[in-house]
N, C-alpha and C positions, 0 to 999 in steps of 0.2 A: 697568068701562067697556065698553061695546058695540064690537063685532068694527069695524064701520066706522068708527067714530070711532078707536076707537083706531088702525086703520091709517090713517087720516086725519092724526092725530098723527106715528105714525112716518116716514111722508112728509115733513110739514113739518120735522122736527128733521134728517132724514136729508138732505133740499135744504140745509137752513142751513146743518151743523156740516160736513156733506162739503164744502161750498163754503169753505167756512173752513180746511179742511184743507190743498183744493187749491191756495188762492189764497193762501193768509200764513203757515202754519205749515210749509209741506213743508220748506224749505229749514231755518228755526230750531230745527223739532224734531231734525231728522235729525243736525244740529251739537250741540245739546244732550244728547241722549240718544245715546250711544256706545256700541259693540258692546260684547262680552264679551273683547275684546282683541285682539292681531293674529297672525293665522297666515299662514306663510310661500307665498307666491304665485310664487318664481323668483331665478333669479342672473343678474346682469349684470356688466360690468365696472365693477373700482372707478372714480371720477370722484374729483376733489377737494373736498374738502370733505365727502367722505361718515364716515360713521362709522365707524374701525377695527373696533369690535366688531363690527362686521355682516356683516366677511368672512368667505366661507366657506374656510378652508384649506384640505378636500383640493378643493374645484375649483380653487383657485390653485395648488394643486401638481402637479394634472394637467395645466394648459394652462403652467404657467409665469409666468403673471401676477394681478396678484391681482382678484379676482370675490367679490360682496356678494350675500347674501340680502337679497330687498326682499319686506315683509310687505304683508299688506293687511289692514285693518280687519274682524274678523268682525260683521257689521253687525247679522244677524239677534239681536233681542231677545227676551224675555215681557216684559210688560207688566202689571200687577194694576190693575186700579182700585178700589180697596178704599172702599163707599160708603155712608156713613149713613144710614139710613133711620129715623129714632128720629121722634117724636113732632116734637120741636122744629125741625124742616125746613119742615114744614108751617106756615110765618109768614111773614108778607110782610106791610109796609105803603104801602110808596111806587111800586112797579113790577111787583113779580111774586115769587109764594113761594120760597123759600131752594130748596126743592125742583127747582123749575122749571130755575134756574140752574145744580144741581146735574147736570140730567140733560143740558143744553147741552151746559156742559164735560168732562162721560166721553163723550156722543157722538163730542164733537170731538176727545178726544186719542183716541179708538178708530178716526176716520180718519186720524187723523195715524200712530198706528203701524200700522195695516193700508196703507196707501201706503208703510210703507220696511219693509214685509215683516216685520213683527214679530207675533208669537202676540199673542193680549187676553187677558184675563180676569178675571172682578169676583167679588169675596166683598158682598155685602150682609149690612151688620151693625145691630143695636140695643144691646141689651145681650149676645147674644149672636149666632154665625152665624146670619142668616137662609136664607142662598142662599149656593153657592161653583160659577160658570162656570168651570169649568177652559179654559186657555186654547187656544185656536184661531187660524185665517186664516180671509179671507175676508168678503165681503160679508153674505153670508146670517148668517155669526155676531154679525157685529155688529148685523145689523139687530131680530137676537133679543134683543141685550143691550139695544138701544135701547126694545123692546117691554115688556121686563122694568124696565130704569129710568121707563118709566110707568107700568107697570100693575100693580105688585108692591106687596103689602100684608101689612107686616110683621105679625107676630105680637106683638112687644113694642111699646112705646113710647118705652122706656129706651136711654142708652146706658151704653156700655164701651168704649171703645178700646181698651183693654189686652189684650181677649179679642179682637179682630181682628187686632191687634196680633201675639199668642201662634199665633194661629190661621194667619195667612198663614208663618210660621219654619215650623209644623207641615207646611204643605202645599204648601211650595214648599220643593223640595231645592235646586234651582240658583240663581242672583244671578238677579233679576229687577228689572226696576224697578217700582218701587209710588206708586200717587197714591192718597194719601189725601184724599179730600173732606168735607171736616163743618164743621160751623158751629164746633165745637171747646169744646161746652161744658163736658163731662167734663172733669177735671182729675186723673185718678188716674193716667195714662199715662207719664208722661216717662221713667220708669227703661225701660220697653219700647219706646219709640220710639227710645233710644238703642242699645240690644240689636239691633234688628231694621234697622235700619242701619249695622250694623256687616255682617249676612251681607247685607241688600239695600241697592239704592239707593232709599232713601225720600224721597219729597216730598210737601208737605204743602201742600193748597189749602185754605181758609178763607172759609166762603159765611155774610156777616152780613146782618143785615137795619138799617137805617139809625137805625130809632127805638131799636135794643138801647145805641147810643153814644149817641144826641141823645134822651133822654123830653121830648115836646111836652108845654106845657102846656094841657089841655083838659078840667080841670078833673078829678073825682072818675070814676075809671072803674074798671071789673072787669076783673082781670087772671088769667086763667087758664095756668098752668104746661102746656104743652101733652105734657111725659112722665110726670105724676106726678094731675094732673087737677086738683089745688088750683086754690082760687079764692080770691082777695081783693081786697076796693077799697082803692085807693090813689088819696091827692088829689094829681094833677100841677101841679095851681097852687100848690103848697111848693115855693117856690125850696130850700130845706134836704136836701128830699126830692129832687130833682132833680140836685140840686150831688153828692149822696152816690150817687146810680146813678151818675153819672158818670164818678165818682172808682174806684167799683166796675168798672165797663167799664175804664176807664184802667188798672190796676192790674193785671186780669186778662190782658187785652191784652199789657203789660209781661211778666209772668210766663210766657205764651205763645210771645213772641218770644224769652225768655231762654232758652227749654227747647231752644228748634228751633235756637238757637245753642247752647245745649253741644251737642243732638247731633249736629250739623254737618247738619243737615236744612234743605237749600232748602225755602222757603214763601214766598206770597205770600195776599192778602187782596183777596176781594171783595165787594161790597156788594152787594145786590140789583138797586140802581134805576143805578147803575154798567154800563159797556159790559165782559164779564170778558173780552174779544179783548187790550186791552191789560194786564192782569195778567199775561196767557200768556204774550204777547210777552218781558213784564218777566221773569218766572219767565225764563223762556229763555235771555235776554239775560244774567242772573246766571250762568247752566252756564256760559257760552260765554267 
């Protein structure tokens, strides 16, 4: 992509998603996504109703009456945006490619945690690491990452979850929180999704395209596998043929939602031609 255009691009995504930050998600992220726990900020006098366990004894022994340590929320976060970039992103039929929406939403949760002060930073994977931003503040770093979720051209086309999966325990020692974004086609992951949400907080965002659930019928057409490169014609006008992709999507779908509930992994699912502002909300609104 040429120097102007693409800073043409990182403008426009950087106007939308920071406005989006600013205006709808500051408050829901900030409630959703919780510090690293509470460290002690001061003692006061006890009041009623407060907690025993909170008093501090030797300052109620010195003054004579009793006085509570009150915490505060250690707010500051890291953040992972952990994001696929395999062949199969590259699809869209109805609104705009898997892709597309893909770099929306890491923009936008990259201003929402850079607004409450929280480090970023993205691994890009296929089958294996492509890229790993280790995480930062600030404007200028996000606007890199934004630059990089357009202009970055993996080397594979395949994916793995399991090795981003292995990869992020590897390279992040502290609890972080992690958003996984992929269209979630791979299915060899679950035993490591539940591992790696046990040391992080994992969440799992899901970016489909509308024809993978609904096959139009438009008669005999070539279908190319966009990570493997096969080709084949398939006639859409078999209801038969149609009823069994369906049931295939349905099934898989099932299988998906069962995983990300045993490993107690928030997810939510967006479509292409879908607004994914309310997904986020939704995501949110489920932390909270």
């Amino acid at each position: 992509m040429e120097t102007v255009d693409l800073l043409k691009k990182v403008r426009k995504i950087e106007i939308k998603t920071r406005g989006l930050s600013n205006n709808i998600f500051a408050g829901q992220y900030h409630s959703a996504f919780k510090g690293r726990g509470m460290a002690f900020s001061e003692v006061r006098e006890y009041q009623y109703g407060d907690d025993i366990r909170d008093i501090d004894w030797n300052v109620t022994a010195r003054f004579n009456k009793p006085y509570i340590k009150v915490f505060e929320e250690e707010r500051e976060l890291t953040v992972m945006l952990l994001i696929d970039v395999s062949g199969s992103l590259e699809f869209g039929t109805v609104k705009q490619f898997k892709k597309d929406i893909v770099t929306e939403i890491a923009a936008t949760l990259a201003f929402s945690a850079i607004q409450n002060n929280d480090k970023i930073g993205v691994i890009f994977f296929s089958n294996k690491i492509e890229k790993f931003i280790p995480p930062q503040k600030g404007k200028k770093h996000i606007l890199y990452i934004i630059r990089e979720l357009l202009n970055f051209e993996p080397d594979s086309r395949m994916t793995d979850i399991k090795v981003c999966l292995e990869y992020l325990i590897d390279v992040m020692k502290r609890k972080c929180t992690a958003f996984i974004i992929s269209d979630f086609i791979d299915d060899g992951f679950y035993n490591a999704m539940t591992i790696t949400n046990r040391k992080h907080d994992l969440v799992a965002i899901q970016v489909y395209d509308r024809r993978i659930e609904d096959l139009p019928s438009v008669g005999l057409i070539n279908v190319k596998d966009a990570e493997t490169g096969n080709e084949q014609w398939i006639d859409t006008s078999s209801l038969s043929l149609r009823k069994a992709h369906s049931e295939w999507w349905k099934t898989k779908q099932d299988k998906l939602r069962n995983a990300f509930n045993k490993s107690r992994v928030d997810a939510v699912s967006v479509r292409t031609d879908q607004d994914f502002v309310k997904a986020l909300l939704t995501l949110f609104e489920k932390r909270n």
